[in-house]
Steps between C-alpha positions, in 0.01 A plus 500: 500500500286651232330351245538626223796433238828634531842569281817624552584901468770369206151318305293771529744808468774659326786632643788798421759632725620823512836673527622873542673701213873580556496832723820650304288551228276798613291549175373131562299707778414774335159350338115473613474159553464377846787268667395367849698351779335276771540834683198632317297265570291634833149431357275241336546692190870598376469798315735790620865435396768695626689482176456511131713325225523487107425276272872451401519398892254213432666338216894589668400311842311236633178675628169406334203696439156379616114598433251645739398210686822360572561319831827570668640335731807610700709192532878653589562735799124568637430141404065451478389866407222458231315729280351556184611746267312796439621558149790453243837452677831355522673340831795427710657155545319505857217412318324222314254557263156282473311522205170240609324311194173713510278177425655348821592755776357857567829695626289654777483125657859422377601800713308364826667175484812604466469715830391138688846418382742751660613255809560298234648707292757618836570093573602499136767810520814455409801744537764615699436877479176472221301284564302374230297169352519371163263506229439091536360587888233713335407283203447210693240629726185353446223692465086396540330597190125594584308598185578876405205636618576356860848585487366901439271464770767332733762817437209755514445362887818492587617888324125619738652367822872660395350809382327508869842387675657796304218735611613421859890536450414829334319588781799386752732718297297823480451481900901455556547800281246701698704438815767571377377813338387583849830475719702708176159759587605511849834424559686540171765277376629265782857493302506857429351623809376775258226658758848595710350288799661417805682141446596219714632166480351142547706437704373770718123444511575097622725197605574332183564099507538236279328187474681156510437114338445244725719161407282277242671219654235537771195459354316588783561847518298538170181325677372795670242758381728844545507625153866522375562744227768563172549806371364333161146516700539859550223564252238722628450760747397280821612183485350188785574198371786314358584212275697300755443506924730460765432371862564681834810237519631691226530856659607363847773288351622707174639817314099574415328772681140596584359770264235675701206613337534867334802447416663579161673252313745539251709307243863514515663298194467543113208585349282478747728763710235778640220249440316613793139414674370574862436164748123513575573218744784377723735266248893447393671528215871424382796644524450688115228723702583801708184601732394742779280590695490845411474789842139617466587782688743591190385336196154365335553161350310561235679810373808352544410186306384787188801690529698207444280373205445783341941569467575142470702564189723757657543269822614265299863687428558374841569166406851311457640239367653341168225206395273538723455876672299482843446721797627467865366621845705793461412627204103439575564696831675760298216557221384872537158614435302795557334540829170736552350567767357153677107659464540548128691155513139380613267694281706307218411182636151569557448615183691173367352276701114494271706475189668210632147338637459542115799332427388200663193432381629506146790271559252239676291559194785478273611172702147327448517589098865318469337218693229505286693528166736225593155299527406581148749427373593172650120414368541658166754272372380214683161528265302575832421867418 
């Protein structure tokens, strides 16, 4: 609990909403003056609007405009984003303006705070189809009020260890786009086959199965330490362990099956259809996840998991269905993709495999910085920073 005194957003700041000028009118978008959504808000600083509106647009709708310095805070669809504007503009009904008392509260700090909130912020939604929280959930927050000077030095340690868990995602992103760079280098585009390569498909280079759930009923199927995928943990190349576990019970006596190691995984249903990762160790998964243990003799596991990444998008076409559009064994088996030679196949995934070592190390780095900023922050506004 910290020490120092606190206050409630709604004593310390001012608040406007904003609101989005009628689209039939197009010369209310013909101006210079920027109009954000919470779309536009992908950074700590919100700067770079997609659109531009008039001044006639300000006074004919409900949108506000708001100084440099601004803290916005996305409270309807993408409910928690934060940011501070980077100049002048004018925003969406998605948004909630905060205007802090500059005697009281340094926006910087304001802006940290309000990112310890987003659970909060999700337990608060309301909606059927937009979700959203009212202005009263916001303005009755209370917030620790550390002299200025503290409050700067508080946000100034917490933007360091952002700026270094940025540096790492950055990182991340450049090394996915120099694989993928590399396979397009080699083997052209998987959906286009535009190299004219030979082409075969999945169903061809394996056996495909699909997993199974074990009955909840019996708890002790879930006791065991075999890890038991979804296709929602599909997240990363290699995959080896798994939110929940299942016992052996559980694959003698159910629909489950045994995943051997090297086998690839992929998701069948919705959006996380051709969410795919490769089993480093024997494990299970349910029945959203088509795997196989790929013929070695035929295919390299590794390419295969690339060629599938890399034309995702296309792959996707596959899918059917009115609500929600998934996959089925047939269509995975039916997915075509180029096939090279196995030996360049292999040179691929040699040359793959160091940039993935890479990988690694910066997602166990990245992992220890989000550990390390959820620390800070839990001490920040507990006044033990």
């Amino acid at each position: 609990m910290s020490h120092f005194p606190s206050a409630t957003l709604n004593e310390v700041c001012d608040f406007q909403n904003g609101g989005t000028p009628s689209k039939a009118v197009e010369r209310y978008f013909t101006g210079d003056i920027p109009w954000i959504t919470g779309a536009d808000l992908v950074g700590p600083v919100a700067q770079n609007a997609r659109s531009f509106i008039t001044e006639e647009a300000i006074t004919s709708s409900a949108t506000n405009k708001v100084p440099a310095g601004t803290v916005l805070l996305v409270t309807r669809t993408s409910v928690g984003k934060v940011a501070i504007a980077g100049k002048e503009l004018c925003f969406s009904q998605d948004i909630t303006a905060l205007l802090p008392d500059s005697a009281k509260l340094d926006a910087g700090y304001l802006v940290h705070f309000l990112r310890t909130k987003e659970d909060h912020f999700s337990r608060c939604a309301r909606g059927a189809t937009i979700k959203g929280i009212t202005r009263q959930v916001v303005a009755d927050l209370v917030i620790p009020l550390p002299p200025l000077k503290e409050q700067r030095r508080i946000a100034a340690i917490l933007d360091q260890a952002e700026t270094l868990r940025t540096q790492r995602r950055t990182a991340l992103a450049l090394l996915d786009s120099l694989t993928q760079s590399l396979f397009l280098d080699m083997f052209g585009d998987p959906a286009k086959n535009t190299l004219g390569l030979p082409t075969k498909q999945l169903g061809e280079l394996g056996d495909w199965h699909s997993g199974g759930t074990p009955p909840r009923s019996k708890s002790h199927y879930f006791e065991g330490d075999i890890p038991w995928f979804s296709s929602g943990e599909l997240e990363s190349m290699y995959v080896s362990d798994s939110v929940e576990h299942i016992s052996d019970a559980a694959l003698k006596e159910t629909a489950t099956k045994l995943v051997p190691a090297g086998s690839l995984m992929m998701g069948m249903y919705d959006t996380a259809a051709l969410k795919t990762s490769i089993a480093l160790k024997d494990c299970s998964c349910n029945q959203a996840i088509a795997f196989s243990h790929l013929d070695p003799t035929l295919a390299n596991t590794a390419y295969v998991y690339y060629a599938i990444v890399v034309g995702r998008e296309h792959f996707r076409r596959l899918q059917r269905g009115v609500r929600q559009k998934n996959l089925n064994l047939s269509m995975v088996r039916e997915i075509r993709i180029p096939h090279p030679h196995l030996p360049l196949q292999q040179t691929f995934a040699t040359r793959i495999a160091s940039i993935e070592a890479l990988k690694t190390t910066h997602r166990r780095a990245l992992a220890a910085l989000d550990a390390l900023f959820a620390s800070l922050q839990q001490r920040a506004f507990a006044g033990a920073l």
